[in-house]
DSSP file (Angstrom, degrees, kcal/mol; ACC not computed):
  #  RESIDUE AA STRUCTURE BP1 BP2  ACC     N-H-->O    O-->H-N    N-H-->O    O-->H-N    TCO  KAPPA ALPHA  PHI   PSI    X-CA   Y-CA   Z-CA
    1    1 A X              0   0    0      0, 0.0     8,-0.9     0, 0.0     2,-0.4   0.000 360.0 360.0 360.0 150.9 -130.5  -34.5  145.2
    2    2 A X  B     -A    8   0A   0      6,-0.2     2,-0.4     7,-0.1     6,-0.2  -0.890 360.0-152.8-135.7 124.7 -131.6  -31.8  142.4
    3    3 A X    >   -     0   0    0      4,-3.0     3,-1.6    -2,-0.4     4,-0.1  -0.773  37.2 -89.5-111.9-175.0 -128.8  -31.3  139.9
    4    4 A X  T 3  S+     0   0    0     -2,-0.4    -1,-0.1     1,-0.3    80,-0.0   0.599 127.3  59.4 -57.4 -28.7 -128.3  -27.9  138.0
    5    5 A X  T 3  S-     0   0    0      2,-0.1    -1,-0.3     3,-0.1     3,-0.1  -0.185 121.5-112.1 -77.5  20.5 -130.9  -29.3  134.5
    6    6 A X  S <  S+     0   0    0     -3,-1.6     8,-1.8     1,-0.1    -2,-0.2   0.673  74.9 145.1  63.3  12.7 -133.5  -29.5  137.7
    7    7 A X  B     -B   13   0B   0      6,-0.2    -4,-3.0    -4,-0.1     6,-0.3  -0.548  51.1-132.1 -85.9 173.6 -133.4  -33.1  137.2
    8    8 A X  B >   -A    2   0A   0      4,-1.0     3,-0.9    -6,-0.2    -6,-0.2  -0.210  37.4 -90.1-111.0-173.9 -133.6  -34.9  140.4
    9    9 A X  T 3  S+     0   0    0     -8,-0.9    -7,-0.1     1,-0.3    -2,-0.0   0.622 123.0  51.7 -97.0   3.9 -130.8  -37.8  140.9
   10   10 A X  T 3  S-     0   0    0      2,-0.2    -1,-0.3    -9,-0.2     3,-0.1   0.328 120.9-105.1-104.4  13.1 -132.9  -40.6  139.3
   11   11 A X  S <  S+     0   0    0     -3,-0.9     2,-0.5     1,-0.2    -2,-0.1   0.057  76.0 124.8 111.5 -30.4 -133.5  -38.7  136.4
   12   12 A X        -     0   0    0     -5,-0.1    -4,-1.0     1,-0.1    -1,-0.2  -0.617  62.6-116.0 -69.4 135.3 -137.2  -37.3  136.3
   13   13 A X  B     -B    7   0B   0     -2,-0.5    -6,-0.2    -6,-0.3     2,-0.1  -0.480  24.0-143.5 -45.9 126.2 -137.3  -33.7  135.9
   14   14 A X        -     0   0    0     -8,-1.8     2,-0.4    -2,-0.2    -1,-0.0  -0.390  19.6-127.1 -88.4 172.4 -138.8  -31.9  138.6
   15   15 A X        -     0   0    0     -2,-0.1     2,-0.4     2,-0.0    32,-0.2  -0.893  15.7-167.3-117.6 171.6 -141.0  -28.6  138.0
   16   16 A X        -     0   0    0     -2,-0.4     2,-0.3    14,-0.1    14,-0.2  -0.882  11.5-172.8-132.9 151.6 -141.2  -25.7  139.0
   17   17 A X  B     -C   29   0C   0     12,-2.5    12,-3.2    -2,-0.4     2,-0.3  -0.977  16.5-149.9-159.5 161.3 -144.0  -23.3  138.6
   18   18 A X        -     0   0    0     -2,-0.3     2,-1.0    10,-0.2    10,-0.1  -0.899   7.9-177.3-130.5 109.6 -145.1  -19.5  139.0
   19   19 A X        +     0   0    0     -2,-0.3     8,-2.2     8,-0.2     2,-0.4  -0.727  11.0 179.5 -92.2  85.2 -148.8  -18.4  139.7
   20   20 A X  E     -D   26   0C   0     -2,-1.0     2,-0.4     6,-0.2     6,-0.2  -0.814   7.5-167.0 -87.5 129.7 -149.0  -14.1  139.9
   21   21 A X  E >> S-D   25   0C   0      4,-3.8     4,-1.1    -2,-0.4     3,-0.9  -0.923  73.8 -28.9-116.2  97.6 -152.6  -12.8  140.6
   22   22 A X  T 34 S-     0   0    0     -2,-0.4     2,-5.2     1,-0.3    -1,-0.2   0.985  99.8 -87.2  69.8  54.8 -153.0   -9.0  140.0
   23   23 A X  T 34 S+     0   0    0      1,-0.2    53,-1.4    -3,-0.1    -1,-0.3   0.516 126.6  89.2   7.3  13.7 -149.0   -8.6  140.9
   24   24 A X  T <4 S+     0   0    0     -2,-5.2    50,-1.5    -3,-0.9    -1,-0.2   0.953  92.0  50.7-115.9 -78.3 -150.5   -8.3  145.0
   25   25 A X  E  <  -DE  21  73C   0     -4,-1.1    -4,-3.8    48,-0.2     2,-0.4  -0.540  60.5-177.3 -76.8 150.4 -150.1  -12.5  144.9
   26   26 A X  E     -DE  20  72C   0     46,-0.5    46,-2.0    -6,-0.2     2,-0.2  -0.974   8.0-173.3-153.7 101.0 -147.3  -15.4  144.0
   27   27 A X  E     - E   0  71C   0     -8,-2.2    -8,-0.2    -2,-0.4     2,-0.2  -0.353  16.3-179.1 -55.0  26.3 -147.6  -19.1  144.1
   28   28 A X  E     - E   0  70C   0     42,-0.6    42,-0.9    -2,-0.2     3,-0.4  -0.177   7.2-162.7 -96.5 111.5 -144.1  -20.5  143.5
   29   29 A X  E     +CE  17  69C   0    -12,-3.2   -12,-2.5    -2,-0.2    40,-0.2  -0.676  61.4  47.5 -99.0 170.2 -143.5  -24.4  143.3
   30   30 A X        +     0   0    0     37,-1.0    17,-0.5    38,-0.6     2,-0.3   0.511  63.7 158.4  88.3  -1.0 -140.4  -26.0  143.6
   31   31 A X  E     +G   46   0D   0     37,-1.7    -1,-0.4    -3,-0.4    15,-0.2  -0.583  25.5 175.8 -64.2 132.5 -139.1  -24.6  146.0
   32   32 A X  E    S-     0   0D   0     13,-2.1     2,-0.4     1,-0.3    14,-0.2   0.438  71.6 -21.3-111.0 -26.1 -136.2  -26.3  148.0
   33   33 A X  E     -G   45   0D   0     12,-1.8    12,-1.5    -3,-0.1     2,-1.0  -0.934  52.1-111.5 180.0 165.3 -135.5  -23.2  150.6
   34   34 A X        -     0   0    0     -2,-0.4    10,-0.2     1,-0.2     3,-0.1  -0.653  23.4-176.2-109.2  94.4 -135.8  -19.5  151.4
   35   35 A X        -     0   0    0     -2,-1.0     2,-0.4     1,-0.2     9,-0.2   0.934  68.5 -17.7 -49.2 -56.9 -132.3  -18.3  151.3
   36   36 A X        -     0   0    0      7,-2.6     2,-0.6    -3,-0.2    -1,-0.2  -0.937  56.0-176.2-149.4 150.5 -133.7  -14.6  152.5
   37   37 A X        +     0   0    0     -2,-0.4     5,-0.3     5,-0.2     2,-0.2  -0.959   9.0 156.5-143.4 137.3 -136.6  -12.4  152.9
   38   38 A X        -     0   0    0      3,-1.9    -2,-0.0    -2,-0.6    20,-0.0  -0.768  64.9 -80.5-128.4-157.6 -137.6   -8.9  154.0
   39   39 A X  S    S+     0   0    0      1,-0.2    19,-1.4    -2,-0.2    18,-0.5   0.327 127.2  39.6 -96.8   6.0 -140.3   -6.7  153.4
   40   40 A X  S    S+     0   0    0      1,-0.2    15,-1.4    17,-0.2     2,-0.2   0.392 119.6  19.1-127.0 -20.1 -138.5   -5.7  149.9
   41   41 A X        -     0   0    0     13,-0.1    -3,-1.9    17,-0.1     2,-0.3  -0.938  53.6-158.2-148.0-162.0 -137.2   -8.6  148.6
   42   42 A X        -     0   0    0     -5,-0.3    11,-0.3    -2,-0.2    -5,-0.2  -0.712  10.0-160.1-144.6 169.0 -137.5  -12.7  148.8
   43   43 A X        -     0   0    0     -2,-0.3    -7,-2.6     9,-0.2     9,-0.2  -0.357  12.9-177.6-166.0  96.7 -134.8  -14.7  147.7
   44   44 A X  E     - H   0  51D   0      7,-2.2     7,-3.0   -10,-0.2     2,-0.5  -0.772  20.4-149.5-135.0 120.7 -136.1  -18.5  146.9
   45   45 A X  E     +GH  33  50D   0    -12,-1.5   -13,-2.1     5,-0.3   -12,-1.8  -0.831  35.2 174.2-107.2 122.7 -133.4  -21.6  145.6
   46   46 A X  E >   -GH  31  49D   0      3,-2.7     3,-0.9    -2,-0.5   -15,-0.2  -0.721  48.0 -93.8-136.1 178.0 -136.1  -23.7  143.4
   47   47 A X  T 3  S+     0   0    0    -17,-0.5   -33,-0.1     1,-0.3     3,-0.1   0.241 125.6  56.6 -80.6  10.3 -135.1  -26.5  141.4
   48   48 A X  T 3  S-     0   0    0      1,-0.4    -1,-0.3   -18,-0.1     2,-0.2   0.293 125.6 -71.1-132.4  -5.6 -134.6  -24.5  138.5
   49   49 A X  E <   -H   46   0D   0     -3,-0.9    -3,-2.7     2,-0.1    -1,-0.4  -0.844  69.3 -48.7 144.7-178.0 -132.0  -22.0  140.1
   50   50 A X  E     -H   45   0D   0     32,-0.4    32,-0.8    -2,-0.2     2,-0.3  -0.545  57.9-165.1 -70.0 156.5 -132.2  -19.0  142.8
   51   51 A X  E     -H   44   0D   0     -7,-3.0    -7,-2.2    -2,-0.3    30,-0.2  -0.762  10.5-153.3-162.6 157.2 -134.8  -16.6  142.4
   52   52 A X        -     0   0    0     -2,-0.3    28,-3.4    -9,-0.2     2,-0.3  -0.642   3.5-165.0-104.5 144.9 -135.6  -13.2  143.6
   53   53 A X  E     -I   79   0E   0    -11,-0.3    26,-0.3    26,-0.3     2,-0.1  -0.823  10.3-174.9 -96.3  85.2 -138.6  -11.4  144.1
   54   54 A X  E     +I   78   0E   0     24,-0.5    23,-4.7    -2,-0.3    24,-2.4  -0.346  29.1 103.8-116.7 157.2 -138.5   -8.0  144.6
   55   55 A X  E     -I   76   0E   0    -15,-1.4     2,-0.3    21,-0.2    21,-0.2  -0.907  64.4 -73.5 172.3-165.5 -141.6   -5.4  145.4
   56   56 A X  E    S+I   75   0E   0     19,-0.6    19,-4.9    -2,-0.2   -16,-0.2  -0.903 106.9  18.2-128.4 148.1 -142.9   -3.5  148.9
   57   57 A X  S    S-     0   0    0    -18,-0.5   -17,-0.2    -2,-0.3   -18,-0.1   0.879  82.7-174.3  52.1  48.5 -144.6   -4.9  151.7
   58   58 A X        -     0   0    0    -19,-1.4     2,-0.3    16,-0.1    16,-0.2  -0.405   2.6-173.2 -69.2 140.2 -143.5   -8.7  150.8
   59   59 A X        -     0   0    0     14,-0.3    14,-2.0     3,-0.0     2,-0.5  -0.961  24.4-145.9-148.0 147.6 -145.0  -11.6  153.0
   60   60 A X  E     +F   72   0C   0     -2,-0.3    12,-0.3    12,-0.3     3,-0.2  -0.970  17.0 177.8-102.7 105.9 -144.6  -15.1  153.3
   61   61 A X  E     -     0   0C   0     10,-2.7    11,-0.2    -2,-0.5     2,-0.2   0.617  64.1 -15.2 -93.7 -19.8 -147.8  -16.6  154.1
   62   62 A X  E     -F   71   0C   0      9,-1.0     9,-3.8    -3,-0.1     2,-0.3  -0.495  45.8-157.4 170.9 139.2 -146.6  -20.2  154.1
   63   63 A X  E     -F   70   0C   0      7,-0.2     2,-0.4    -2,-0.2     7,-0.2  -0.919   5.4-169.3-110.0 136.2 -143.8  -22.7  153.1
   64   64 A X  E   > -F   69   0C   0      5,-1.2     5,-0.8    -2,-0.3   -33,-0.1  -0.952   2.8-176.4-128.9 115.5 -144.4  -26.7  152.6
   65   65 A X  T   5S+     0   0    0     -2,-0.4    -1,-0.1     3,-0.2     5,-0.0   0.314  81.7  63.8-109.6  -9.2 -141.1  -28.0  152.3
   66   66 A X  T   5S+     0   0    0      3,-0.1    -2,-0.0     1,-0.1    -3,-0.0   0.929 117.8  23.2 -60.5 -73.5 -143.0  -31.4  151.7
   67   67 A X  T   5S-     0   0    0      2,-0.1   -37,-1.0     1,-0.1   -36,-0.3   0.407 104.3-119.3-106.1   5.4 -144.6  -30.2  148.5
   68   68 A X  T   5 +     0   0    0      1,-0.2   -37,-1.7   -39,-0.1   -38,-0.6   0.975  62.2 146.5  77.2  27.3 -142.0  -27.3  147.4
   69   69 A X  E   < -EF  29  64C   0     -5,-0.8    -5,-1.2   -40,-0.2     2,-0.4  -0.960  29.1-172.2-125.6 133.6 -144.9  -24.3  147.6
   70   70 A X  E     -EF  28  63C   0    -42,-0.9     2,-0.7    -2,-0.4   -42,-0.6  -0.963   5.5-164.9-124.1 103.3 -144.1  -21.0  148.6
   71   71 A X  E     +EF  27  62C   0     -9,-3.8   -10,-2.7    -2,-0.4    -9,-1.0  -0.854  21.6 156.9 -88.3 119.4 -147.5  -18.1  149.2
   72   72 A X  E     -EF  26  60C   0    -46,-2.0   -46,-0.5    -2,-0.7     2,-0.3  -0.597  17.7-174.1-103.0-163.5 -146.7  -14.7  149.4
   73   73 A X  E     +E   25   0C   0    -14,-2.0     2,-0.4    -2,-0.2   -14,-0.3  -0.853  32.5  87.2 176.5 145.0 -148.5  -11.5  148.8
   74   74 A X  S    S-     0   0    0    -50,-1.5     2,-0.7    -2,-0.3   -17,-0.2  -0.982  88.1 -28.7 156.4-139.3 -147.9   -7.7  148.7
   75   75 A X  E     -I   56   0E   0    -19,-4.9   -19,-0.6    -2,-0.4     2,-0.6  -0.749  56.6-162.5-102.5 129.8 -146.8   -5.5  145.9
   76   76 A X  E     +I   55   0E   0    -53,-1.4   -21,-0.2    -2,-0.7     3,-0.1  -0.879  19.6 165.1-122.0 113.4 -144.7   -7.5  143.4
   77   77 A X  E    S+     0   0E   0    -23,-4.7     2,-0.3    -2,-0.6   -22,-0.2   0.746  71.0  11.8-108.6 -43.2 -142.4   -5.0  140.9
   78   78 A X  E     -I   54   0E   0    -24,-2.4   -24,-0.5     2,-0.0     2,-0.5  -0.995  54.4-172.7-157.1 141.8 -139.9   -7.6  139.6
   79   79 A X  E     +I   53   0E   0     -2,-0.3   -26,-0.3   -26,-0.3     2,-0.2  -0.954  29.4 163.1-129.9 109.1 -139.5  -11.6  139.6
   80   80 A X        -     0   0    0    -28,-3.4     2,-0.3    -2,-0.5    -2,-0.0  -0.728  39.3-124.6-130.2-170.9 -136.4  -12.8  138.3
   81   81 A X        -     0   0    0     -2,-0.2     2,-0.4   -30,-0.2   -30,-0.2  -0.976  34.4-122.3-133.3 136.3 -133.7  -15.9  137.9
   82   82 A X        -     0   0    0    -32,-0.8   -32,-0.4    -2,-0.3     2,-0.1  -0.738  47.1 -97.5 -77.5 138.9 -129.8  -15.3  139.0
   83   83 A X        -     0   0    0     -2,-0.4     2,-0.5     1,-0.1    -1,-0.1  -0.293  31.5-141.9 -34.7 113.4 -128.1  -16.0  136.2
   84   84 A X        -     0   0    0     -2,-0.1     2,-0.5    -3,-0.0    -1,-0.1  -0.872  19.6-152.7-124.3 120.5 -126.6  -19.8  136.2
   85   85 A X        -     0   0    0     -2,-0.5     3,-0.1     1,-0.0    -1,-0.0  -0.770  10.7-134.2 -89.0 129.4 -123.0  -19.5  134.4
   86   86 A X        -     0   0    0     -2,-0.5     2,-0.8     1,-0.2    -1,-0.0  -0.187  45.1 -79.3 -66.7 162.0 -121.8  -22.9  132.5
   87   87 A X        -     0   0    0      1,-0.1    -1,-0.2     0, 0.0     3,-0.1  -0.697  49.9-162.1 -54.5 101.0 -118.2  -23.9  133.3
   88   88 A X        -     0   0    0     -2,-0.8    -1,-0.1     1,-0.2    -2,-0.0   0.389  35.7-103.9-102.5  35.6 -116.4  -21.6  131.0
   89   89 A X        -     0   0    0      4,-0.1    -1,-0.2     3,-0.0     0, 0.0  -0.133  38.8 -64.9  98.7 158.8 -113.1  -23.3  130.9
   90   90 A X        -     0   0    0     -3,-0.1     4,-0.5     4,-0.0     3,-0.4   0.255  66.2 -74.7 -90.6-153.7 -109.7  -22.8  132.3
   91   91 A X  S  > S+     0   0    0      1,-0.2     4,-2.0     2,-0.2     3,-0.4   0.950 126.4  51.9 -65.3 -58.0 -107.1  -19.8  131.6
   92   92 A X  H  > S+     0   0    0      1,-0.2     4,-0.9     2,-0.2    -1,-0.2   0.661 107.3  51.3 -63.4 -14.8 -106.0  -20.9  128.1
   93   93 A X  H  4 S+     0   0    0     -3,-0.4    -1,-0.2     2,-0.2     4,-0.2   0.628 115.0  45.1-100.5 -11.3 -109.6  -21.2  126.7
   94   94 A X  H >4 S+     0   0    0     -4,-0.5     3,-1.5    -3,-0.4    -2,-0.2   0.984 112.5  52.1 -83.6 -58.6 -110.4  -17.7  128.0
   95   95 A X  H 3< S+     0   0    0     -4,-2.0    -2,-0.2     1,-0.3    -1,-0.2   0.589 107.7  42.4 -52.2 -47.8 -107.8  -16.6  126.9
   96   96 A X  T 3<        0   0    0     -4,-0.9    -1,-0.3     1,-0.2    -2,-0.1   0.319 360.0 360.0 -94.9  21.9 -107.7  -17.8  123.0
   97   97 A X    <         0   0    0     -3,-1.5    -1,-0.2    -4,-0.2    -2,-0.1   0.387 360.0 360.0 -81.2 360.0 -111.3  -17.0  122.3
């Protein structure tokens, strides 16, 4: 089990990593699963959060769910991470800020 600091549940920190060549290929380790894909975007749950790839002509050329490594290739425009929000507290703390 992978908690939300990417550490794994006995404690080592897992990694994650991202290899772009010439935006046309992407390496990504760490991968735990491919929430969604078309030919315009990717959308990859890594130990370090979701992230999306977005581009034209996107391909998955192969997923290892042994070793967490994801190949793709096409034209790759934007690579980001969804945005992981902290607990920010109940009504009253929003509220007196």
């Amino acid at each position: 089990m992978i908690s939300a600091d990417g550490k794994a549940a006995s404690g080592s920190p897992k990694r994650q990593g991202l290899i772009l060549e010439n935006r046309k290929k992407l390496t990504v380790t760490g991968v735990s699963d491919v929430s969604g894909f078309d030919e315009k975007s990717v959308v990859l749950d890594t130990v370090m959060g979701q992230l999306s790839i977005k581009g034209q002509q996107l391909h998955i050329n192969g997923f290892s769910t042994e070793t967490g490594e994801l190949n793709l290739d096409g034209e790759i425009d934007v690579i980001e991470y969804a945005e992981v929000r902290q607990n920010e507290g109940g009504f009253f703390s929003r509220l007196f800020r």
